[in-house]
PQR file with spaces between the fields and no chain letter, atoms N, CA, C, O and H, PARSE charges and radii, in Angstrom:
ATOM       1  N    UNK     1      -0.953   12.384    7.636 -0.4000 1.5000
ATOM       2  CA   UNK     1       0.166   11.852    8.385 -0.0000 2.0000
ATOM       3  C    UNK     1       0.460   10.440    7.880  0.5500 1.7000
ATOM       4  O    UNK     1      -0.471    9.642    7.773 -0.5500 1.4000
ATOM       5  N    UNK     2       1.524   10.147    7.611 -0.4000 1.5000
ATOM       6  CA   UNK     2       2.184    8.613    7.540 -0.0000 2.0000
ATOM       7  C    UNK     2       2.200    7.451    8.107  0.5500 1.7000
ATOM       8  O    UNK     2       2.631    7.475    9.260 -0.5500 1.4000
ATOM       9  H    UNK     2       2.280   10.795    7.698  0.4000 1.0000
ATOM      10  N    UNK     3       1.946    6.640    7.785 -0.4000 1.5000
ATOM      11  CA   UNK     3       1.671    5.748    8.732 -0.0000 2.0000
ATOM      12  C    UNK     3       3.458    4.712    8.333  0.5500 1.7000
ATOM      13  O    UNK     3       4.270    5.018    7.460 -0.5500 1.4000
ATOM      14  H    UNK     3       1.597    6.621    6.848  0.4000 1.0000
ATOM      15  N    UNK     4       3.540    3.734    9.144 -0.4000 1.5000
ATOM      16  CA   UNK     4       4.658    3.190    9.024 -0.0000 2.0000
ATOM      17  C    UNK     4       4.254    1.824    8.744  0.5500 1.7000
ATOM      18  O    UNK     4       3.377    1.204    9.345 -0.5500 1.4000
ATOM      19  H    UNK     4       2.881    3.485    9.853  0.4000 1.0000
ATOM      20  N    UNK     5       5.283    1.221    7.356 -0.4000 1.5000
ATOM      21  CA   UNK     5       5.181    0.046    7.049 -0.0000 2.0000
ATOM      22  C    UNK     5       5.162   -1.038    8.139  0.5500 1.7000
ATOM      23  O    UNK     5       5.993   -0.963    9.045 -0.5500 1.4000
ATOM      24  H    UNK     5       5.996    1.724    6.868  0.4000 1.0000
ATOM      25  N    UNK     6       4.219   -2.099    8.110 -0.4000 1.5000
ATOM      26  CA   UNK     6       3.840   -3.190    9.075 -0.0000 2.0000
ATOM      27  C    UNK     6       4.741   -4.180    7.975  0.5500 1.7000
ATOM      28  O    UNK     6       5.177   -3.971    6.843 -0.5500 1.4000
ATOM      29  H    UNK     6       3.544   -2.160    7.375  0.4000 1.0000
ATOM      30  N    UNK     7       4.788   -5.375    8.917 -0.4000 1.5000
ATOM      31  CA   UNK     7       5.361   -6.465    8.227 -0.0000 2.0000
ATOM      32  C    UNK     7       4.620   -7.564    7.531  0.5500 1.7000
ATOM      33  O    UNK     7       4.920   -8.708    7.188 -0.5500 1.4000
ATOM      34  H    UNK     7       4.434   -5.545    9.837  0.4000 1.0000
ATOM      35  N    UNK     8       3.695   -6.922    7.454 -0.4000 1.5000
ATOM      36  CA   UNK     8       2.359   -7.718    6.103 -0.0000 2.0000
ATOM      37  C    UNK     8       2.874   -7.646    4.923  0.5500 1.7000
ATOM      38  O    UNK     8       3.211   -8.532    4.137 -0.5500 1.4000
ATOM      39  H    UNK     8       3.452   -5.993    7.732  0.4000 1.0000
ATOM      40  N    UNK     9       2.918   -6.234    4.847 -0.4000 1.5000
ATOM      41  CA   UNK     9       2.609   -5.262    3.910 -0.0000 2.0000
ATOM      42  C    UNK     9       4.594   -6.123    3.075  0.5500 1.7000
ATOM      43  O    UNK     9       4.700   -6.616    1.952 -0.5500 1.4000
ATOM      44  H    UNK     9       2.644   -5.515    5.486  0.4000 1.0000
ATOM      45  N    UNK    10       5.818   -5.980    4.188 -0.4000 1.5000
ATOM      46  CA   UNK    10       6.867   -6.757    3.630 -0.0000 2.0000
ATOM      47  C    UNK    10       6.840   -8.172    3.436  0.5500 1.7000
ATOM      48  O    UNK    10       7.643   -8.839    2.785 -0.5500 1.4000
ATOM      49  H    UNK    10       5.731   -5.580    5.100  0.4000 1.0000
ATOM      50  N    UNK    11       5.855   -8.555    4.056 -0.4000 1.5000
ATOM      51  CA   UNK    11       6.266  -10.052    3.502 -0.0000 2.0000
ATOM      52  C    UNK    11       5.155  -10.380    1.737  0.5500 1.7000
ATOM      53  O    UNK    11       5.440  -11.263    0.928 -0.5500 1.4000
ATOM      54  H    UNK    11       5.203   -8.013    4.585  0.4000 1.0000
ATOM      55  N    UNK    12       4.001   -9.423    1.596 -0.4000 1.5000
ATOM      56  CA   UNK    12       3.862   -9.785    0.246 -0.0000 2.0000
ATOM      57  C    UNK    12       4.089   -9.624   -0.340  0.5500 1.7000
ATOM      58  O    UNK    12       3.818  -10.354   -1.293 -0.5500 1.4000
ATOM      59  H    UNK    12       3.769   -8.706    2.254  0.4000 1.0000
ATOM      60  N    UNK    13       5.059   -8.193   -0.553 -0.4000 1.5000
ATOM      61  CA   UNK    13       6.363   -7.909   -1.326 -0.0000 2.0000
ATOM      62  C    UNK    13       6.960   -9.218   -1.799  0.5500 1.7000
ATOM      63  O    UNK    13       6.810   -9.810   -2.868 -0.5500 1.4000
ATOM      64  H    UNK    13       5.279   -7.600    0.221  0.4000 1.0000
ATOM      65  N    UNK    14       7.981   -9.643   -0.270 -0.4000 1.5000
ATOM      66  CA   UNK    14       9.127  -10.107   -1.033 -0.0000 2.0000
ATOM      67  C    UNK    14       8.512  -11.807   -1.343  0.5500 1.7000
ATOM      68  O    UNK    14       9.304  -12.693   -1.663 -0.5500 1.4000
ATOM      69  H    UNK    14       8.103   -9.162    0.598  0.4000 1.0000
ATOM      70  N    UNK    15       6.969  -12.080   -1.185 -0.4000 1.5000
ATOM      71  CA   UNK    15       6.431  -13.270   -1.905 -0.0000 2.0000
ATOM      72  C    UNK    15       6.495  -13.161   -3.413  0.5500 1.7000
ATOM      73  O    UNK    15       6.708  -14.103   -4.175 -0.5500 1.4000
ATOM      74  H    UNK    15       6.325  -11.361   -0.925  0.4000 1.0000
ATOM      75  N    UNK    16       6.293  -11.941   -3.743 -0.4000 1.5000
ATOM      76  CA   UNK    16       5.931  -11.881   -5.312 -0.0000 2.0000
ATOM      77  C    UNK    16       7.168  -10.972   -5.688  0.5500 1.7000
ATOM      78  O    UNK    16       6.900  -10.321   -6.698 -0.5500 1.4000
ATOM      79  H    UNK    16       6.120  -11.175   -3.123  0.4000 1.0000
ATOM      80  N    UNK    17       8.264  -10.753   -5.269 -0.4000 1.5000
ATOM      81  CA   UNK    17       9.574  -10.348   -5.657 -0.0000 2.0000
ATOM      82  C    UNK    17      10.726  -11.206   -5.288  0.5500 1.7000
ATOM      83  O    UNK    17      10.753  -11.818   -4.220 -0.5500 1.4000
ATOM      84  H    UNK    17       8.482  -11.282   -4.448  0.4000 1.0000
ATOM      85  N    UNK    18      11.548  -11.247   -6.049 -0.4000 1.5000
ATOM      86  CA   UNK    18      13.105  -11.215   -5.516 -0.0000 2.0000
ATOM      87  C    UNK    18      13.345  -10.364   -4.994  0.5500 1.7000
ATOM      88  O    UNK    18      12.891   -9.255   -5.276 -0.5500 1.4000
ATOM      89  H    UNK    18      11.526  -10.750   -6.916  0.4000 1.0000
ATOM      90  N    UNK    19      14.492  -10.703   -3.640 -0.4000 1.5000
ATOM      91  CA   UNK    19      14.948   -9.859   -2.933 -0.0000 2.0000
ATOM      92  C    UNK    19      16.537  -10.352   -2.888  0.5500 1.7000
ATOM      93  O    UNK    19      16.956  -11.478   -2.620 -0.5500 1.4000
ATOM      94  H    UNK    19      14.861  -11.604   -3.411  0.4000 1.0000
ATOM      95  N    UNK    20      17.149   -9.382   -3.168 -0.4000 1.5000
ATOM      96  CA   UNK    20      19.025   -9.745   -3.585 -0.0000 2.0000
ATOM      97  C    UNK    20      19.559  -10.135   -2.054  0.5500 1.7000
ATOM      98  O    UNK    20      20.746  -10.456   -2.112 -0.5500 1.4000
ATOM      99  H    UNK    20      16.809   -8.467   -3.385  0.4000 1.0000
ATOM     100  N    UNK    21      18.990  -10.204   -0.625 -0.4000 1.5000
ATOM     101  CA   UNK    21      19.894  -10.282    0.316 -0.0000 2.0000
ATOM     102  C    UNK    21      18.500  -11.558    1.458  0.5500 1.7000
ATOM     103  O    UNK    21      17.325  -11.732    1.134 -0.5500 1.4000
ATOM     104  H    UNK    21      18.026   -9.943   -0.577  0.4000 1.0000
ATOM     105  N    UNK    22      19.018  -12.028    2.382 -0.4000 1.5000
ATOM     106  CA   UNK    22      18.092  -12.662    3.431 -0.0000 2.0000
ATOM     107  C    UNK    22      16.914  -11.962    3.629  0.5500 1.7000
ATOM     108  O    UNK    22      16.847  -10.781    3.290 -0.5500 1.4000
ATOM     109  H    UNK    22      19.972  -11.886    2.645  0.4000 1.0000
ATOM     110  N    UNK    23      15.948  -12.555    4.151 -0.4000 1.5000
ATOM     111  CA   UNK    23      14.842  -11.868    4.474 -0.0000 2.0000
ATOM     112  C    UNK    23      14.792  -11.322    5.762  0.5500 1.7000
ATOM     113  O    UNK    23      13.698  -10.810    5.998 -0.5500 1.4000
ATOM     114  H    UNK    23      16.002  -13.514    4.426  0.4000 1.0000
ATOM     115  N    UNK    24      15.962  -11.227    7.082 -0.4000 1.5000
ATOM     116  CA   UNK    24      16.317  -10.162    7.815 -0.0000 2.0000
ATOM     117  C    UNK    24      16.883   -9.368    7.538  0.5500 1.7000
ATOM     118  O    UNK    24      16.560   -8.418    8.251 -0.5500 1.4000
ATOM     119  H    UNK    24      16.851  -11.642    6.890  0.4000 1.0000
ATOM     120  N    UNK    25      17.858   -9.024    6.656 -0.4000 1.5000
ATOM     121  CA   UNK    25      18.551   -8.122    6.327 -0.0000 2.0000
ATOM     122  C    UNK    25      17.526   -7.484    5.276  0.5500 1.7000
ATOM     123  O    UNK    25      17.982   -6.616    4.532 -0.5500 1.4000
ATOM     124  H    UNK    25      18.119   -9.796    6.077  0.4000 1.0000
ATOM     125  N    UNK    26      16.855   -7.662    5.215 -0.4000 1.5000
ATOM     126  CA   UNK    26      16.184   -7.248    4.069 -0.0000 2.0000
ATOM     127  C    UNK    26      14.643   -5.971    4.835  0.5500 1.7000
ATOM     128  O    UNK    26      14.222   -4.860    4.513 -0.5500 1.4000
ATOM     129  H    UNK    26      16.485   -8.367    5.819  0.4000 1.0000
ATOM     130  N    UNK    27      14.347   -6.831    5.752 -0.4000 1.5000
ATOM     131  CA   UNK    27      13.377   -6.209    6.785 -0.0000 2.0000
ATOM     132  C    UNK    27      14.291   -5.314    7.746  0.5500 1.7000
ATOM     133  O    UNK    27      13.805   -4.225    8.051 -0.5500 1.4000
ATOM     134  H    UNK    27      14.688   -7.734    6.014  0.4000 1.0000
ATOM     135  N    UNK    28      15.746   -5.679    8.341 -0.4000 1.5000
ATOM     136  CA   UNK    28      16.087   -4.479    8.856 -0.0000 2.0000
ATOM     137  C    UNK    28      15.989   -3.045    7.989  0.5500 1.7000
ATOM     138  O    UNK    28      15.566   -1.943    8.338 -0.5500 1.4000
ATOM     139  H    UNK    28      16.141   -6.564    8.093  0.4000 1.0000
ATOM     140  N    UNK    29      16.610   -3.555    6.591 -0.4000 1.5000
ATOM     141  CA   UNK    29      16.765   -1.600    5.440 -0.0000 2.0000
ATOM     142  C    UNK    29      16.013   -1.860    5.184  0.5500 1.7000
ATOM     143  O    UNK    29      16.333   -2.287    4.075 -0.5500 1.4000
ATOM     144  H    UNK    29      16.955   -4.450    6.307  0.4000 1.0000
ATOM     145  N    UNK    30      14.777   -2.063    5.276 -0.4000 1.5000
ATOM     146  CA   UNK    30      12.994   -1.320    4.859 -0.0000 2.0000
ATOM     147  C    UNK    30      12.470   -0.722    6.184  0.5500 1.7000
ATOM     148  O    UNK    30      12.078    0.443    6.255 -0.5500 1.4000
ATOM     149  H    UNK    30      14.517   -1.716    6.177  0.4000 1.0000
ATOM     150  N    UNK    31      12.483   -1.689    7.370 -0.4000 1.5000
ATOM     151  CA   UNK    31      12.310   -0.542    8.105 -0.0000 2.0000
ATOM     152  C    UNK    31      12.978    0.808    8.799  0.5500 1.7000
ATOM     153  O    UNK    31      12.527    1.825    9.327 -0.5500 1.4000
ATOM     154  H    UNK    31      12.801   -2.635    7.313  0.4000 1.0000
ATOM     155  N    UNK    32      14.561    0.166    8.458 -0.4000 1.5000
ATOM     156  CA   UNK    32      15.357    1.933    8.415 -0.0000 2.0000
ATOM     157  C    UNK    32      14.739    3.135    7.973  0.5500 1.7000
ATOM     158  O    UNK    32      14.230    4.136    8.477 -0.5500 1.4000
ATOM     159  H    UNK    32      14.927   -0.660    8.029  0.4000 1.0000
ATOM     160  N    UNK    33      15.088    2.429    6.267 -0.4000 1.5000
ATOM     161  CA   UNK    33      14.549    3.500    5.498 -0.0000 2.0000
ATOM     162  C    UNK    33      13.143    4.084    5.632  0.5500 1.7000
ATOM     163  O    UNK    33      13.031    5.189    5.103 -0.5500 1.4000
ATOM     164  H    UNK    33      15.502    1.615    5.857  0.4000 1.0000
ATOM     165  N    UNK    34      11.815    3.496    6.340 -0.4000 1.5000
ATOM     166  CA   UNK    34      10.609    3.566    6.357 -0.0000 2.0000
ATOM     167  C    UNK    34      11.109    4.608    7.752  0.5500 1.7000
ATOM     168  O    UNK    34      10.962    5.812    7.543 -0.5500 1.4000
ATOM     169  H    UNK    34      11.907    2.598    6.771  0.4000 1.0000
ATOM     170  N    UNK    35      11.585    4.275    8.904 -0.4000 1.5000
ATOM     171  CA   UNK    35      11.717    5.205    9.950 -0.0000 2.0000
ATOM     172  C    UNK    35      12.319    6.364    9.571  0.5500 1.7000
ATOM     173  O    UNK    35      11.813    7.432    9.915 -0.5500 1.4000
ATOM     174  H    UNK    35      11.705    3.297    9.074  0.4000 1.0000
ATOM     175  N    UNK    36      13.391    6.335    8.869 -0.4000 1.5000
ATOM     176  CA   UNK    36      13.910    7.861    8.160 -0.0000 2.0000
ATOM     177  C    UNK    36      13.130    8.647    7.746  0.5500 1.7000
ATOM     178  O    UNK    36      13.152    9.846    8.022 -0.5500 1.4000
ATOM     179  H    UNK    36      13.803    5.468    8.589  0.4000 1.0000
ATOM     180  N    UNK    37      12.141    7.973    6.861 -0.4000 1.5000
ATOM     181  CA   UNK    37      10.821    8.495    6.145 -0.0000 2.0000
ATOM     182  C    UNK    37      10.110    9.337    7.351  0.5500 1.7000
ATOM     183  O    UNK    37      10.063   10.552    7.539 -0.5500 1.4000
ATOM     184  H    UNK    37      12.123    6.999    6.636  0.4000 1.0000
ATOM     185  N    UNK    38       9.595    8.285    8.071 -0.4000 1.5000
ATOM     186  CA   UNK    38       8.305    9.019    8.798 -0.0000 2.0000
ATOM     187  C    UNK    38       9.491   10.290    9.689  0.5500 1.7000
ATOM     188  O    UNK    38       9.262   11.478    9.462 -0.5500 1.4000
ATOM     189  H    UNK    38       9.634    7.297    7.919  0.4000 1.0000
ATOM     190  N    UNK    39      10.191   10.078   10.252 -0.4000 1.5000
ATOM     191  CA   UNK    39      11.256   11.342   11.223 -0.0000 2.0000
ATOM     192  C    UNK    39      11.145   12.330   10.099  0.5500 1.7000
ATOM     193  O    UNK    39      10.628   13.398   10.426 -0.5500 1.4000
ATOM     194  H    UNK    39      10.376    9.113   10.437  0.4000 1.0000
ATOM     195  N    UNK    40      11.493   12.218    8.921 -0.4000 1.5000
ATOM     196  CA   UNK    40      11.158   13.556    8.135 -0.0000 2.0000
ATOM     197  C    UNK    40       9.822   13.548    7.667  0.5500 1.7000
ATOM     198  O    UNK    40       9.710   13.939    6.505 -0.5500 1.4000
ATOM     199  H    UNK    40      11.913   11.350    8.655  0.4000 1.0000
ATOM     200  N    UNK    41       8.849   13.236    8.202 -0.4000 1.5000
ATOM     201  CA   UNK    41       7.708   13.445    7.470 -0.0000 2.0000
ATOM     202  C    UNK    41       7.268   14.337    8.928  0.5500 1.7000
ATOM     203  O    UNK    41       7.135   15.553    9.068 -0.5500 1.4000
ATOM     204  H    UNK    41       8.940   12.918    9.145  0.4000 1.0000
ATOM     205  N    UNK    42       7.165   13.629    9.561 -0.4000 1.5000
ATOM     206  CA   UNK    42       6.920   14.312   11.080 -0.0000 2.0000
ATOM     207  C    UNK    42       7.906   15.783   11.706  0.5500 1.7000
ATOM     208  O    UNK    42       7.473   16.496   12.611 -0.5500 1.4000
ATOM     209  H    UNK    42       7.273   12.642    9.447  0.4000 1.0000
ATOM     210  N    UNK    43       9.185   16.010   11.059 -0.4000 1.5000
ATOM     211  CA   UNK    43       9.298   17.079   10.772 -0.0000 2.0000
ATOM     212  C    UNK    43       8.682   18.211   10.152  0.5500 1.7000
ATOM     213  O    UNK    43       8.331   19.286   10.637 -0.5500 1.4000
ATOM     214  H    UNK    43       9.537   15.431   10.324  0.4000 1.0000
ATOM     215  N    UNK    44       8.624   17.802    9.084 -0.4000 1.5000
ATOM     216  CA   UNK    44       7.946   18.673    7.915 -0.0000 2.0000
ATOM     217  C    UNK    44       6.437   18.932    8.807  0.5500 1.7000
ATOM     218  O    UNK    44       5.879   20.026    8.890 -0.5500 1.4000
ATOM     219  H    UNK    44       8.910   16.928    8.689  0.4000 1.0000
ATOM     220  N    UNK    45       5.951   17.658    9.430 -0.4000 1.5000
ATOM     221  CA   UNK    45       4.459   18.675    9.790 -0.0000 2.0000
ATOM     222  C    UNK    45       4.609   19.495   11.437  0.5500 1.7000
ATOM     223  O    UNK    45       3.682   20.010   12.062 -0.5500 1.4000
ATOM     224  H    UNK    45       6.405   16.769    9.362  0.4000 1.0000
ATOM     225  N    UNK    46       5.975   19.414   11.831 -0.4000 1.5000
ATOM     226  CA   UNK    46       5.837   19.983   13.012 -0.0000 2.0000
ATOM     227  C    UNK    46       6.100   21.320   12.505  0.5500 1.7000
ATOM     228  O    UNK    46       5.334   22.267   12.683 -0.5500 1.4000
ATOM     229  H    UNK    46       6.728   18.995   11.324  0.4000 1.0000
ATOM     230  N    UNK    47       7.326   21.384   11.796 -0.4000 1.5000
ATOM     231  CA   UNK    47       7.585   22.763   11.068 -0.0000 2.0000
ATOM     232  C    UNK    47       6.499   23.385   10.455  0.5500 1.7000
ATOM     233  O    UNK    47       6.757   24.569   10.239 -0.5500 1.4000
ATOM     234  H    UNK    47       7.949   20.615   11.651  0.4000 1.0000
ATOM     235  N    UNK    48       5.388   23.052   10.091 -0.4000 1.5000
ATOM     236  CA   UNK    48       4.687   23.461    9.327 -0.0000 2.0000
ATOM     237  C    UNK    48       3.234   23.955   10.535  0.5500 1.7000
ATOM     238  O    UNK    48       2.527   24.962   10.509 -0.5500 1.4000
ATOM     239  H    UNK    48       5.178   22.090   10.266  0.4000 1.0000
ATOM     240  N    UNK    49       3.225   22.969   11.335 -0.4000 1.5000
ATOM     241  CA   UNK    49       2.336   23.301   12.671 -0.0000 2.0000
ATOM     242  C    UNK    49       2.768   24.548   13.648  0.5500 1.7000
ATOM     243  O    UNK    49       2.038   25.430   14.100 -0.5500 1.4000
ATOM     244  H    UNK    49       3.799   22.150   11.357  0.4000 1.0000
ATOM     245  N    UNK    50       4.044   24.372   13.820 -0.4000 1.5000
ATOM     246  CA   UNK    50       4.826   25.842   14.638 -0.0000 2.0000
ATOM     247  C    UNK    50       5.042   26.981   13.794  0.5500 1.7000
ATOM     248  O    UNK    50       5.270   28.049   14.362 -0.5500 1.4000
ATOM     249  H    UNK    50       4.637   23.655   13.453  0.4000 1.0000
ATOM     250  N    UNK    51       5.012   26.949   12.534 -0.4000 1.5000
ATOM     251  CA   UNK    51       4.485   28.487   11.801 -0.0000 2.0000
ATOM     252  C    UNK    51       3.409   28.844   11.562  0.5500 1.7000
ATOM     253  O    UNK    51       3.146   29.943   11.075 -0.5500 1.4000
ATOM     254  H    UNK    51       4.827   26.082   12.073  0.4000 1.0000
ATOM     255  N    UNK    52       2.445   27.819   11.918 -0.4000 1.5000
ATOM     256  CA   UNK    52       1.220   28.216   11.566 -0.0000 2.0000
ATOM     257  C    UNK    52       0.682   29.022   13.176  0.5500 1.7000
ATOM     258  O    UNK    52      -0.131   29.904   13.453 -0.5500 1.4000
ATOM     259  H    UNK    52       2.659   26.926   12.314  0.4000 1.0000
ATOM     260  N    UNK    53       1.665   28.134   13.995 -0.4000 1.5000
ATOM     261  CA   UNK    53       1.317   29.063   15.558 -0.0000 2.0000
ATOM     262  C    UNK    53       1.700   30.176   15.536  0.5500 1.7000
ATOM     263  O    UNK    53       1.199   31.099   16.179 -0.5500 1.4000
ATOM     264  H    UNK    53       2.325   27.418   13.770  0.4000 1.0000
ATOM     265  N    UNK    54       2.777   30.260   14.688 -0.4000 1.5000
ATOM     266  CA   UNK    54       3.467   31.961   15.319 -0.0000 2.0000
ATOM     267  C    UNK    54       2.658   32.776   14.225  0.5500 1.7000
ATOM     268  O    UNK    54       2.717   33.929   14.653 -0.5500 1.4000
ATOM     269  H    UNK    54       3.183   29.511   14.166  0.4000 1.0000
ATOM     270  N    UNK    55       2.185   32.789   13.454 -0.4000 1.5000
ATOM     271  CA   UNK    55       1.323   33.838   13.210 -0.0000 2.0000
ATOM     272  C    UNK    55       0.098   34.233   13.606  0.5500 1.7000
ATOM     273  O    UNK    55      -0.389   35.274   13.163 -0.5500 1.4000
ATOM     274  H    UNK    55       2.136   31.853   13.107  0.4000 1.0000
């Protein structure tokens, strides 16, 4: 199971990167995209948990 990016993990990123926009706007679309992630990851294992029930 996935765990979801903490804001450690973004701020030593964008220490040792450029980042093209503010560092809120920048932490809002990482954790979008990180929540999109886990909603389909957590799909995939529910789907995969409820077929394993019905047989």
């Amino acid at each position: 199971m996935p765990l979801s990016i903490d804001q450690q993990a973004i701020n030593v990123y964008t220490e040792h990167n450029d980042v093209p926009v503010g560092p809120h706007v920048f932490n809002d679309c990482i954790f979008a995209l990180d929540d999109l992630f886990l909603e389909e990851a957590y799909k995939k294992v529910k789907t995969k948990s409820d077929n394993g029930r019905a047989k």
